[in-house]
mmCIF entry with sequence, helices, sheets and N, C-alpha, C, O atoms, coordinates in Angstrom:
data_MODEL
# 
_entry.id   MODEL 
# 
_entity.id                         1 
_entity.type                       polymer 
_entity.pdbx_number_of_molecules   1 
# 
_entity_poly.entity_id                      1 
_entity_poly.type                           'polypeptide(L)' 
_entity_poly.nstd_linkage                   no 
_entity_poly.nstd_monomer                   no 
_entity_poly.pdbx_seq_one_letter_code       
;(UNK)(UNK)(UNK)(UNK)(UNK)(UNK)(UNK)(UNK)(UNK)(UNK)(UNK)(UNK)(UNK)(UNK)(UNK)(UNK)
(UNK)(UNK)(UNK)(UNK)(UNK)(UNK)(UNK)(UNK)(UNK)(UNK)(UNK)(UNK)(UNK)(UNK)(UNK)(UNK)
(UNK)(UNK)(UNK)(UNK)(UNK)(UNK)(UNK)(UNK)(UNK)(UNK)(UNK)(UNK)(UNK)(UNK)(UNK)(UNK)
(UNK)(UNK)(UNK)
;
_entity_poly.pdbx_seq_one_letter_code_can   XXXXXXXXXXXXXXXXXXXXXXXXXXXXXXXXXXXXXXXXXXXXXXXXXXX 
_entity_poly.pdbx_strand_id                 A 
# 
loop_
_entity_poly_seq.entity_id 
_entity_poly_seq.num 
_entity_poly_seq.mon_id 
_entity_poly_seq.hetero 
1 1  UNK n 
1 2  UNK n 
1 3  UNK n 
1 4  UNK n 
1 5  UNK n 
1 6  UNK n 
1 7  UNK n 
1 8  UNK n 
1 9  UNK n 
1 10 UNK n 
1 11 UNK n 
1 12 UNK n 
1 13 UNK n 
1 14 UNK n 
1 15 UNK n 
1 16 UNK n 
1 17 UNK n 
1 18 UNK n 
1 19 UNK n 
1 20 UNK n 
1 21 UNK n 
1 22 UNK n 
1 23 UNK n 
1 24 UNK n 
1 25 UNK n 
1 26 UNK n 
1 27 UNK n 
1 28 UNK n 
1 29 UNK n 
1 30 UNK n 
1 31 UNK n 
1 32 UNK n 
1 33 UNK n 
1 34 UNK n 
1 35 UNK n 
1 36 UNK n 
1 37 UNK n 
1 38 UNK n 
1 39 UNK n 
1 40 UNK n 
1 41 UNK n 
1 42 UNK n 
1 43 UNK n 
1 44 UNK n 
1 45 UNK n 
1 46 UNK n 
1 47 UNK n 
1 48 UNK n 
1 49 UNK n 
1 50 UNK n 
1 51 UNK n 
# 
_struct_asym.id          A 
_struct_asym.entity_id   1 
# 
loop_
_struct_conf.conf_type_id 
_struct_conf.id 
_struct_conf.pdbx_PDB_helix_id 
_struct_conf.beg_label_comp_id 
_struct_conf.beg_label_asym_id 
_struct_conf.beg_label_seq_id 
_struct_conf.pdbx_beg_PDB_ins_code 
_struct_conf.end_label_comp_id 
_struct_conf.end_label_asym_id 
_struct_conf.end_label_seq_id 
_struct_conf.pdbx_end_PDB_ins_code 
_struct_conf.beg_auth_comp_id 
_struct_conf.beg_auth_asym_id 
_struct_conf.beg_auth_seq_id 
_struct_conf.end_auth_comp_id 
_struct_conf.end_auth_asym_id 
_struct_conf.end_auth_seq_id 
_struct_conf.pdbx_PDB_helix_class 
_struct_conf.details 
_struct_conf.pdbx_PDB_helix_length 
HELX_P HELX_P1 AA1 UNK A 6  ? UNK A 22 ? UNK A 6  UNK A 22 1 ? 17 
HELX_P HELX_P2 AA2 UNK A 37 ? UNK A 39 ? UNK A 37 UNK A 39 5 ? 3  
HELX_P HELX_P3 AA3 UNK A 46 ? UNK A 48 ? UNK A 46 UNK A 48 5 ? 3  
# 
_struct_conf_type.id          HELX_P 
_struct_conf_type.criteria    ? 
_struct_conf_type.reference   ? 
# 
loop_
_atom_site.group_PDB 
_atom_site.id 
_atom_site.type_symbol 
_atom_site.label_atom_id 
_atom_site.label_alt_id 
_atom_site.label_comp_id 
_atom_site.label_asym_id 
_atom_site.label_entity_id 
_atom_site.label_seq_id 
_atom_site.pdbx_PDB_ins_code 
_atom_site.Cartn_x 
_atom_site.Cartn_y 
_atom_site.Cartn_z 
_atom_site.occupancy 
_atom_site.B_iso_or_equiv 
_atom_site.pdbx_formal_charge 
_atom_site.auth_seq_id 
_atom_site.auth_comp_id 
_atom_site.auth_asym_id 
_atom_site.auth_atom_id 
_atom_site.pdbx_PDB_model_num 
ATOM 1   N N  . UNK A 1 1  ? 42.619 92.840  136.761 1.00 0.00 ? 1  UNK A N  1 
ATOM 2   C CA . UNK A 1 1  ? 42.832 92.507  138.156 1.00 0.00 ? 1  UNK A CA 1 
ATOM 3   C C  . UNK A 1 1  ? 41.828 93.249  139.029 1.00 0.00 ? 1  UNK A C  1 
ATOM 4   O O  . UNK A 1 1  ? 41.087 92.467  139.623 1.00 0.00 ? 1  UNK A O  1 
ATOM 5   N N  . UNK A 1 2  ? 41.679 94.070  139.186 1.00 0.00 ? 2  UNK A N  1 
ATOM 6   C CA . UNK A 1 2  ? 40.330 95.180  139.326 1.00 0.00 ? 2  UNK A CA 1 
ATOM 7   C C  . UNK A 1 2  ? 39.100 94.464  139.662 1.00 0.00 ? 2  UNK A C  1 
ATOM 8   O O  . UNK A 1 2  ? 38.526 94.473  140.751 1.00 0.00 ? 2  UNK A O  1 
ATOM 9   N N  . UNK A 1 3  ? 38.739 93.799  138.523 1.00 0.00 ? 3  UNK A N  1 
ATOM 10  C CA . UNK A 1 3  ? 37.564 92.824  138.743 1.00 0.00 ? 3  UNK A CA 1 
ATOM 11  C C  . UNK A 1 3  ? 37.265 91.934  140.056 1.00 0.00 ? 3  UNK A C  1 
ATOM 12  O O  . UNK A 1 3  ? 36.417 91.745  140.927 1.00 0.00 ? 3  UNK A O  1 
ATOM 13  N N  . UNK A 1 4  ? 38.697 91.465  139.551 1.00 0.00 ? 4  UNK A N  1 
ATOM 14  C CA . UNK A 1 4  ? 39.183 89.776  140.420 1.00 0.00 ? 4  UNK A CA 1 
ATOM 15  C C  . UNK A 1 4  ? 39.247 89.895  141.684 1.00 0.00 ? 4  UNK A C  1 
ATOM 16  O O  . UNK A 1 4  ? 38.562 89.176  142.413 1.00 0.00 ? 4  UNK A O  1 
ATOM 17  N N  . UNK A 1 5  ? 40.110 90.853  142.179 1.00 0.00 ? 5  UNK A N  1 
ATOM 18  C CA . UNK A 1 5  ? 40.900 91.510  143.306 1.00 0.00 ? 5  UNK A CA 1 
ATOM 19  C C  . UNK A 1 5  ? 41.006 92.886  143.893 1.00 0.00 ? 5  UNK A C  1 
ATOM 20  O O  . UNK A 1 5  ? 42.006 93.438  144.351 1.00 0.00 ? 5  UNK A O  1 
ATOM 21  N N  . UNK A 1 6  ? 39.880 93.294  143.796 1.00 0.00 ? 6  UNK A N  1 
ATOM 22  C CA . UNK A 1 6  ? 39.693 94.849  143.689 1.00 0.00 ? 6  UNK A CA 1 
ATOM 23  C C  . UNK A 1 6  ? 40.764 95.619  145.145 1.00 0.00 ? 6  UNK A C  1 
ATOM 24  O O  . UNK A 1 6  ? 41.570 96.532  145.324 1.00 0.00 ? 6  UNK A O  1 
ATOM 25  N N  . UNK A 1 7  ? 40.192 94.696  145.779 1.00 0.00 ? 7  UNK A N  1 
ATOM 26  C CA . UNK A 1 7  ? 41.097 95.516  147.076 1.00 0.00 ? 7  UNK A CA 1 
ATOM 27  C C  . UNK A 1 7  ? 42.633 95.433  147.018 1.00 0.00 ? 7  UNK A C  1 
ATOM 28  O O  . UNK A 1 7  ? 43.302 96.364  147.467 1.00 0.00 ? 7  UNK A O  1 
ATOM 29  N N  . UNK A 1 8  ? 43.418 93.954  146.283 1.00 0.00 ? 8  UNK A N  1 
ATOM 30  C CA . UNK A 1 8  ? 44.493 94.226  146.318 1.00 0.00 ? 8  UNK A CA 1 
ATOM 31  C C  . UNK A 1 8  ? 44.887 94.943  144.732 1.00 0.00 ? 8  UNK A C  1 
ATOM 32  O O  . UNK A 1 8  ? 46.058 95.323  144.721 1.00 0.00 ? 8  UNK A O  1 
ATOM 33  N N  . UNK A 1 9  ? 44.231 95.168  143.565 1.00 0.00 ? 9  UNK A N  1 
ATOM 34  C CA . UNK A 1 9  ? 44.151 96.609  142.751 1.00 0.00 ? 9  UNK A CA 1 
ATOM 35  C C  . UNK A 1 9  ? 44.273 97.637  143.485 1.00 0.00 ? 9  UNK A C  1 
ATOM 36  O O  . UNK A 1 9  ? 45.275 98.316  143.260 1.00 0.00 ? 9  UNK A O  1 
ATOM 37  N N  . UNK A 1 10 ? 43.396 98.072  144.511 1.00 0.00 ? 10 UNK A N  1 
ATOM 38  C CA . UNK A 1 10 ? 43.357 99.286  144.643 1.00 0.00 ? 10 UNK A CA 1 
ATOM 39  C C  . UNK A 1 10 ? 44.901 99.500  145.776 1.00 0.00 ? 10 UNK A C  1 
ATOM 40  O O  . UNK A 1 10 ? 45.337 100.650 145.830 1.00 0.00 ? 10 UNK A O  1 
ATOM 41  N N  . UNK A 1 11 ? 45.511 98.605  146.460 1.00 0.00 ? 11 UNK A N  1 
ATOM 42  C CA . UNK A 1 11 ? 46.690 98.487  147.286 1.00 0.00 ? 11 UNK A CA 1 
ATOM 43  C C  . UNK A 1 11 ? 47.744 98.811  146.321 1.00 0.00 ? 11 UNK A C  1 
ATOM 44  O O  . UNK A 1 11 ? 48.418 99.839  146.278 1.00 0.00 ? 11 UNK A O  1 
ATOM 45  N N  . UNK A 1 12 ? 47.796 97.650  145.449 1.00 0.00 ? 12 UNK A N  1 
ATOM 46  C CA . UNK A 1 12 ? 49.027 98.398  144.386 1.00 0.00 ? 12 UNK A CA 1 
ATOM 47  C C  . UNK A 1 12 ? 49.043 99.615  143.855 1.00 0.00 ? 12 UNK A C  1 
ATOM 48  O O  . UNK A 1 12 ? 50.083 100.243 144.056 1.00 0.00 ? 12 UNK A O  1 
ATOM 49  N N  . UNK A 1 13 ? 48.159 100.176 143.203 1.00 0.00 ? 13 UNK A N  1 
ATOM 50  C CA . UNK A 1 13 ? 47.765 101.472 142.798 1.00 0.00 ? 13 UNK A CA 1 
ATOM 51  C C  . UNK A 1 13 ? 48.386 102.491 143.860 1.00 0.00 ? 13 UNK A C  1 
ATOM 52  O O  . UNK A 1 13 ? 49.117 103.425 143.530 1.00 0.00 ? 13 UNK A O  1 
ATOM 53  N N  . UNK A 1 14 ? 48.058 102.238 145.012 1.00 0.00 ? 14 UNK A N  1 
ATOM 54  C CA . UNK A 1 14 ? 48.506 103.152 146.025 1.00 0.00 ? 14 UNK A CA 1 
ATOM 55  C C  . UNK A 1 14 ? 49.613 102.850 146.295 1.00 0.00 ? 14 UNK A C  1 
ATOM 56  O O  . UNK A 1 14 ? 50.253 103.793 146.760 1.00 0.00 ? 14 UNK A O  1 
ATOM 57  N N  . UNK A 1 15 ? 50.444 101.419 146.164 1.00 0.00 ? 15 UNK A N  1 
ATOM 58  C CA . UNK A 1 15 ? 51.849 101.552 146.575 1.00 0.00 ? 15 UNK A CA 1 
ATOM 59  C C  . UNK A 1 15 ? 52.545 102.283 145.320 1.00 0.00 ? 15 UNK A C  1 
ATOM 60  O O  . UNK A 1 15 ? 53.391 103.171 145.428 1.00 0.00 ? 15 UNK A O  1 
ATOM 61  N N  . UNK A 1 16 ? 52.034 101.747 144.079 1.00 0.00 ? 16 UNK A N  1 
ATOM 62  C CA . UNK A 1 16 ? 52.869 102.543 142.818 1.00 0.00 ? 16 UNK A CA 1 
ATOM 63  C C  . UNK A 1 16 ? 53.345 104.159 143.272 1.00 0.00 ? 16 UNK A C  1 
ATOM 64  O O  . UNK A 1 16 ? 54.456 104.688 143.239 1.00 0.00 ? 16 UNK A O  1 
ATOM 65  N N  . UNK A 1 17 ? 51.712 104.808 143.800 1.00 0.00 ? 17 UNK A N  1 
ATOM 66  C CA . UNK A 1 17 ? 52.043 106.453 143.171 1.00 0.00 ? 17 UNK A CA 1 
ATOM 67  C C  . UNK A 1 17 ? 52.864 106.716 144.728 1.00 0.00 ? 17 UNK A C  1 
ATOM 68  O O  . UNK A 1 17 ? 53.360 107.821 144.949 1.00 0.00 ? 17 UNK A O  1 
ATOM 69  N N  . UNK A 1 18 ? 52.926 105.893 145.487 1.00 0.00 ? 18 UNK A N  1 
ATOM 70  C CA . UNK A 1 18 ? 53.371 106.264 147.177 1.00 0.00 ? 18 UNK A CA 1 
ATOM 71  C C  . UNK A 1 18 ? 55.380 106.159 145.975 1.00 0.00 ? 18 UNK A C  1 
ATOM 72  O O  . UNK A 1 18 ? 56.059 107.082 145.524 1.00 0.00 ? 18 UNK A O  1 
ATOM 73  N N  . UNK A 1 19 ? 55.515 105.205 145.938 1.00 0.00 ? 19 UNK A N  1 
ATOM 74  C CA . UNK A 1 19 ? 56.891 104.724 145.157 1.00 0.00 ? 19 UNK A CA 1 
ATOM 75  C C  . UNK A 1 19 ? 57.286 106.186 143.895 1.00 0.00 ? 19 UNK A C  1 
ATOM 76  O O  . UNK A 1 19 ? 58.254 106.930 144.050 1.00 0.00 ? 19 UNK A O  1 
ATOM 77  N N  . UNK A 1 20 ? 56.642 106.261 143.141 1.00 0.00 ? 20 UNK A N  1 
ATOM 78  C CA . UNK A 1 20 ? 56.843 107.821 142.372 1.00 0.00 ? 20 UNK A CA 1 
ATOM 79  C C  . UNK A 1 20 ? 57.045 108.784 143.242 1.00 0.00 ? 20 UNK A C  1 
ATOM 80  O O  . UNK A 1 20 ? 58.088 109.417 143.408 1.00 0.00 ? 20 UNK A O  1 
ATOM 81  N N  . UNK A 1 21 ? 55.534 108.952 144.084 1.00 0.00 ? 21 UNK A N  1 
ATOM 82  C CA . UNK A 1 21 ? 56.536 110.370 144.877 1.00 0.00 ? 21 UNK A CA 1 
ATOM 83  C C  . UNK A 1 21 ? 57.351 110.740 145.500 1.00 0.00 ? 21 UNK A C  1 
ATOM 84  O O  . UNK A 1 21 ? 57.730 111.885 145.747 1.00 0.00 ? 21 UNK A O  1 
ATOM 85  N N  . UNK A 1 22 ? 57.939 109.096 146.031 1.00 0.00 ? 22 UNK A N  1 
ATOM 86  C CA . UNK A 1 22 ? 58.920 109.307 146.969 1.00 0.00 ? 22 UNK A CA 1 
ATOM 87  C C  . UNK A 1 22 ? 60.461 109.100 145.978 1.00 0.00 ? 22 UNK A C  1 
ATOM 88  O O  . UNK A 1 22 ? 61.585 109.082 146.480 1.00 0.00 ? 22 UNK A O  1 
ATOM 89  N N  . UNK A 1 23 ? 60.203 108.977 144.698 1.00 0.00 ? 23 UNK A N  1 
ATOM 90  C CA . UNK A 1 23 ? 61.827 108.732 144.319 1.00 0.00 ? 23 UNK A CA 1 
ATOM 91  C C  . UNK A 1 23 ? 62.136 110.498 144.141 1.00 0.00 ? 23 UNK A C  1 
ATOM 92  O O  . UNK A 1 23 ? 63.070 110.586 143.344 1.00 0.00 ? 23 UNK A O  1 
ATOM 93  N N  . UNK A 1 24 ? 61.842 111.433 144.440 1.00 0.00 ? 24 UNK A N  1 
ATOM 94  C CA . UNK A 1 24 ? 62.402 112.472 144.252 1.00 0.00 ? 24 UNK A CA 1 
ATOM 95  C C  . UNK A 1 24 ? 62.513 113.140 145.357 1.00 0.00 ? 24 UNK A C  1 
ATOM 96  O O  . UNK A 1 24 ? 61.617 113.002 146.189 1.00 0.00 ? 24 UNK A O  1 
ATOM 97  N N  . UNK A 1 25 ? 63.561 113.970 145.622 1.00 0.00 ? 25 UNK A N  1 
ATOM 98  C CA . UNK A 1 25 ? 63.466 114.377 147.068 1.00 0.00 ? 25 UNK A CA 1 
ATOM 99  C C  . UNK A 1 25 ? 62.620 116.105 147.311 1.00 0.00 ? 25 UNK A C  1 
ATOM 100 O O  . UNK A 1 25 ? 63.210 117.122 147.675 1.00 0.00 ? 25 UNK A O  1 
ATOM 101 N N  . UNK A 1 26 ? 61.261 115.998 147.009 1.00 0.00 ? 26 UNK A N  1 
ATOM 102 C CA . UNK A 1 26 ? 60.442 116.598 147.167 1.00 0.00 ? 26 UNK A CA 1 
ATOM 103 C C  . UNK A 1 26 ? 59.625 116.167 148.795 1.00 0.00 ? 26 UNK A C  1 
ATOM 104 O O  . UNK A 1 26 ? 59.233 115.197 149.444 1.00 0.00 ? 26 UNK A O  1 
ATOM 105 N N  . UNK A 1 27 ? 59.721 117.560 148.839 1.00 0.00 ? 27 UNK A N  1 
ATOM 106 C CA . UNK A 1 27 ? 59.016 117.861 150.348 1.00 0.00 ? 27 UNK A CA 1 
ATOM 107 C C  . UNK A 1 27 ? 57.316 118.026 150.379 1.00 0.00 ? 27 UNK A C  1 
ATOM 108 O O  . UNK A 1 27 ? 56.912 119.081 149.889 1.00 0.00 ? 27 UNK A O  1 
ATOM 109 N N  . UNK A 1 28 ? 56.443 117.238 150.822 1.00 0.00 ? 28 UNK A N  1 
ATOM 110 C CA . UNK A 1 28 ? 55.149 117.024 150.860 1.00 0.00 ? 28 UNK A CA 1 
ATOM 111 C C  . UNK A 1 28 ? 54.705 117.367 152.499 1.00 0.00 ? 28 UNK A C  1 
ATOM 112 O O  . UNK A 1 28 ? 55.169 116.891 153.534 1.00 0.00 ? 28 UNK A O  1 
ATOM 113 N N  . UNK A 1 29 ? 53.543 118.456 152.286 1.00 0.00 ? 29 UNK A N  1 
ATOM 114 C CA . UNK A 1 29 ? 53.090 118.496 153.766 1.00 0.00 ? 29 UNK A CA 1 
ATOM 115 C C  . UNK A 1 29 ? 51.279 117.764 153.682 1.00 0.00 ? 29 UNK A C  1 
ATOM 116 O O  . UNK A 1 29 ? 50.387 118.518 153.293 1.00 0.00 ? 29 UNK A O  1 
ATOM 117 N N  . UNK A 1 30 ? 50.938 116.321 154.074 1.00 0.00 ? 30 UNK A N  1 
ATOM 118 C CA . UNK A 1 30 ? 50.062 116.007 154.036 1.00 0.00 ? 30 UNK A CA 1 
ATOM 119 C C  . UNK A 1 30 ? 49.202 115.276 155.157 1.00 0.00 ? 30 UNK A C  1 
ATOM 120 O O  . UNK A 1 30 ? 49.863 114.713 156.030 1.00 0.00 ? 30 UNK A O  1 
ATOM 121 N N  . UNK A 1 31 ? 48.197 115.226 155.225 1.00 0.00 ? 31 UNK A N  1 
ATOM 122 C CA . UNK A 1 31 ? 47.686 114.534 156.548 1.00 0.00 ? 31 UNK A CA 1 
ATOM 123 C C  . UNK A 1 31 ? 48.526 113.035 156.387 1.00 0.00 ? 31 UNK A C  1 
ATOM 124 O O  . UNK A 1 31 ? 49.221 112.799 155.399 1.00 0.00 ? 31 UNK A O  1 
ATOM 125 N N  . UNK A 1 32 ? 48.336 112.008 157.589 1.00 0.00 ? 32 UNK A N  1 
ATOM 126 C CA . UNK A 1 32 ? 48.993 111.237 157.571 1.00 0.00 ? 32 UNK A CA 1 
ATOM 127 C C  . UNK A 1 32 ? 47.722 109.884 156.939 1.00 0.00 ? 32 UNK A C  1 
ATOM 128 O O  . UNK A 1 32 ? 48.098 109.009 156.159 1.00 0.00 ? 32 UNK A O  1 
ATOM 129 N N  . UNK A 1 33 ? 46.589 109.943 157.334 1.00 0.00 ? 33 UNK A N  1 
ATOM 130 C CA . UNK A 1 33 ? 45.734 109.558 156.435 1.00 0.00 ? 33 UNK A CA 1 
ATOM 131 C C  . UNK A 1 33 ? 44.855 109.511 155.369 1.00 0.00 ? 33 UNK A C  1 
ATOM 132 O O  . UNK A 1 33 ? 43.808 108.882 155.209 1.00 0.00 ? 33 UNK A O  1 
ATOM 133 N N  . UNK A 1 34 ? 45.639 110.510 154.466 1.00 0.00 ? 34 UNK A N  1 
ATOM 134 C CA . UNK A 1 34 ? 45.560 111.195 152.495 1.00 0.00 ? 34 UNK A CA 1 
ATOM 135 C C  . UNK A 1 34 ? 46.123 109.811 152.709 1.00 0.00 ? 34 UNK A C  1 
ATOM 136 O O  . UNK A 1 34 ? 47.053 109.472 153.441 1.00 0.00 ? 34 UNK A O  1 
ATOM 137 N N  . UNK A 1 35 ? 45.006 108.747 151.543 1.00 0.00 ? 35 UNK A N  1 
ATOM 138 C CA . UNK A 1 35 ? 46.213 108.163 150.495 1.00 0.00 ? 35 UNK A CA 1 
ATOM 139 C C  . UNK A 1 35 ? 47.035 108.577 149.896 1.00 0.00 ? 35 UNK A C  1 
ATOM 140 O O  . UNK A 1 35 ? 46.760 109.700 149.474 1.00 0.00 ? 35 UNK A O  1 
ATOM 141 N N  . UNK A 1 36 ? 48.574 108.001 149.443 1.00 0.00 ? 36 UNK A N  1 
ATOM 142 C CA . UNK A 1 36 ? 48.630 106.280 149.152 1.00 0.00 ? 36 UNK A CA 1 
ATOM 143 C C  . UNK A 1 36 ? 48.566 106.423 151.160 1.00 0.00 ? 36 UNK A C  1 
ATOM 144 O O  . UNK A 1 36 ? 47.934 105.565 151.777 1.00 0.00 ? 36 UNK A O  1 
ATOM 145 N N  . UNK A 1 37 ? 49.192 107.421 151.823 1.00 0.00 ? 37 UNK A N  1 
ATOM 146 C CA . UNK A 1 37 ? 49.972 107.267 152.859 1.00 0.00 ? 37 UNK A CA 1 
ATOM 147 C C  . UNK A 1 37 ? 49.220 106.431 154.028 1.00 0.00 ? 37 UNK A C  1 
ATOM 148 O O  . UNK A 1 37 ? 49.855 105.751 154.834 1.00 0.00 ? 37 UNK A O  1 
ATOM 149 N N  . UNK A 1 38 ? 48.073 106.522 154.042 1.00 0.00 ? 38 UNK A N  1 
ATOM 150 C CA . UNK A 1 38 ? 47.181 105.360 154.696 1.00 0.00 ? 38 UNK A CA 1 
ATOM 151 C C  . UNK A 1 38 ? 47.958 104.077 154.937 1.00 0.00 ? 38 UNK A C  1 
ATOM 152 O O  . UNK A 1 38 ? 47.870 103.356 155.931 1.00 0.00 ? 38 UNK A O  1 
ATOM 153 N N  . UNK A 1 39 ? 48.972 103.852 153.543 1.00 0.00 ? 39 UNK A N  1 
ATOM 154 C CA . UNK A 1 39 ? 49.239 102.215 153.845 1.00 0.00 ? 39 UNK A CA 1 
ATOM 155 C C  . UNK A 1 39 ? 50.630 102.132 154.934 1.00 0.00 ? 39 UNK A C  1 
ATOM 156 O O  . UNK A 1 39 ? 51.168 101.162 155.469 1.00 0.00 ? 39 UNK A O  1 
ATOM 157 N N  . UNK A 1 40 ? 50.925 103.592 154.987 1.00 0.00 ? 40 UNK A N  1 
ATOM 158 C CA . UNK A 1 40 ? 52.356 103.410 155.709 1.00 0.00 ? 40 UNK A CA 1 
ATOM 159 C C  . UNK A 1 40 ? 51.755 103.454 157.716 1.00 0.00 ? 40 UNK A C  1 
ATOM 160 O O  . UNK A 1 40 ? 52.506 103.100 158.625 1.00 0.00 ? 40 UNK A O  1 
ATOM 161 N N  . UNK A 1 41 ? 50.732 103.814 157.872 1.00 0.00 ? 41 UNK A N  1 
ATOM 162 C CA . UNK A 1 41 ? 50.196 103.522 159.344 1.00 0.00 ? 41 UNK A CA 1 
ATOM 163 C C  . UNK A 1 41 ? 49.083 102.849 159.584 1.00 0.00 ? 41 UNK A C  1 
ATOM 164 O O  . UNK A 1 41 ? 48.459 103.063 160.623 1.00 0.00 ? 41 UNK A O  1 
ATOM 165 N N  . UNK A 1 42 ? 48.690 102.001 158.733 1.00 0.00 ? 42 UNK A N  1 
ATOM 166 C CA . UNK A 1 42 ? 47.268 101.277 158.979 1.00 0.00 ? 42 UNK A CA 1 
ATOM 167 C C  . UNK A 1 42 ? 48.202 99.737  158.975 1.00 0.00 ? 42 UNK A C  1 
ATOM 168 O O  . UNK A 1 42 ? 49.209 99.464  158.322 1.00 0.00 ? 42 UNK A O  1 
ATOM 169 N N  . UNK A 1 43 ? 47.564 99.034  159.798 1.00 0.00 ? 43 UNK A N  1 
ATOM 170 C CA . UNK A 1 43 ? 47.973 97.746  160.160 1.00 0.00 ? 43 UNK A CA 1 
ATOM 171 C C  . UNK A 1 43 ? 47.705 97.086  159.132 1.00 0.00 ? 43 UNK A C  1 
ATOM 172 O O  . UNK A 1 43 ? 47.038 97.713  158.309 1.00 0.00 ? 43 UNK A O  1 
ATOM 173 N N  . UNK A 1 44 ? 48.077 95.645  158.758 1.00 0.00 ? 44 UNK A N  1 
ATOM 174 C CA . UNK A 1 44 ? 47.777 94.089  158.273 1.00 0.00 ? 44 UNK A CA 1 
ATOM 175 C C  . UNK A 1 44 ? 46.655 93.749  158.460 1.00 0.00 ? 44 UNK A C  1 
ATOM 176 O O  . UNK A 1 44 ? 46.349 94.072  159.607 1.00 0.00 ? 44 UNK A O  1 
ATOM 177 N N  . UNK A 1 45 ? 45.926 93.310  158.003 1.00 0.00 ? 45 UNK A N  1 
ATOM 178 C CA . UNK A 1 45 ? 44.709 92.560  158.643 1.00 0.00 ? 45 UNK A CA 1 
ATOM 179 C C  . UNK A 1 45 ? 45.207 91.263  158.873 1.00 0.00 ? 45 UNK A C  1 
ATOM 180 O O  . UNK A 1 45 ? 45.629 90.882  157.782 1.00 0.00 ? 45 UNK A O  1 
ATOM 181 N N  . UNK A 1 46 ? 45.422 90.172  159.918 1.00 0.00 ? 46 UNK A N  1 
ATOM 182 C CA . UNK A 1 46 ? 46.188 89.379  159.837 1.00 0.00 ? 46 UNK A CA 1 
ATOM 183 C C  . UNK A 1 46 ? 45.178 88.648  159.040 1.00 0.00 ? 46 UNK A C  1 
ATOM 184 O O  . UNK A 1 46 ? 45.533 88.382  157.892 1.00 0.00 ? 46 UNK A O  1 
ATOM 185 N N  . UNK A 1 47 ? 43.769 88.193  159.468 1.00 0.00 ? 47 UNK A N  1 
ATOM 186 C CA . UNK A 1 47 ? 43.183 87.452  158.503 1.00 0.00 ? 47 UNK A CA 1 
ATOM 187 C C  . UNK A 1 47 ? 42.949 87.810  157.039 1.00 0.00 ? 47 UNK A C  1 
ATOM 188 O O  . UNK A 1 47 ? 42.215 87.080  156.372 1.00 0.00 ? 47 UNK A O  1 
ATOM 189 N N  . UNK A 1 48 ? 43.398 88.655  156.608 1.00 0.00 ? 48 UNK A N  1 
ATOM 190 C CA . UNK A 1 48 ? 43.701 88.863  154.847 1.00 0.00 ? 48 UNK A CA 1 
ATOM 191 C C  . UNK A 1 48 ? 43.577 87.647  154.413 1.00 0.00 ? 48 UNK A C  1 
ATOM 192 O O  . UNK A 1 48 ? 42.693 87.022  153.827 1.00 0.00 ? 48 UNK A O  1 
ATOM 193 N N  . UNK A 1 49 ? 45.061 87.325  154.971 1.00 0.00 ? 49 UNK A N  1 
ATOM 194 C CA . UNK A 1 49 ? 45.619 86.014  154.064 1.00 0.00 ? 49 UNK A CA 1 
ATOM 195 C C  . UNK A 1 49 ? 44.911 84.884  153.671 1.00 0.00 ? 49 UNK A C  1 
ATOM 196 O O  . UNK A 1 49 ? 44.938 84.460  152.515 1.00 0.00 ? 49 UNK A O  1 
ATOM 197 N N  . UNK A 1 50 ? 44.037 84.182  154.918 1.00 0.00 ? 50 UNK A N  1 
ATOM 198 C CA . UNK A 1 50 ? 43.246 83.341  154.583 1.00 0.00 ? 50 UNK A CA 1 
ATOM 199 C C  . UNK A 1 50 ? 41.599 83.425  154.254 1.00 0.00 ? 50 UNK A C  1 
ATOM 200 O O  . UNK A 1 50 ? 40.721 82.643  154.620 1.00 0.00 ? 50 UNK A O  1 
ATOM 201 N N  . UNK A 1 51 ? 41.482 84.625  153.448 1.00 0.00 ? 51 UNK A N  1 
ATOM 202 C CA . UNK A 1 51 ? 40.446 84.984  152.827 1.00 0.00 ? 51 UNK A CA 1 
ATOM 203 C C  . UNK A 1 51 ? 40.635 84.152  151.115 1.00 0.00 ? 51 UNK A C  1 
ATOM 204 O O  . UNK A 1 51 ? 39.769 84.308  150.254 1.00 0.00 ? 51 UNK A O  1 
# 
């Protein structure tokens, strides 16, 4: 998928390890734009979709 779709590879990748760190209730002090966390305040691109 990497190949094909690199940007939405590299999105999942970052939602996976965002999903691991958050199933434990561990306390993280990090900037707010360190990935994965980028994806939790950066907008949609609305035209994504019809790319």
């Amino acid at each position: 998928m990497l190949d094909a779709e690199p940007k939405f590879a590299i999105f999942l990748k970052k939602l996976e390890a965002l999903k691991v760190m958050l199933q434990q209730r561990t306390t993280l002090v990090l900037p707010m734009d360190a990935s994965p966390f980028d994806l939790l305040v950066e907008a949609p691109d609305p035209n994504a979709l019809s790319e």
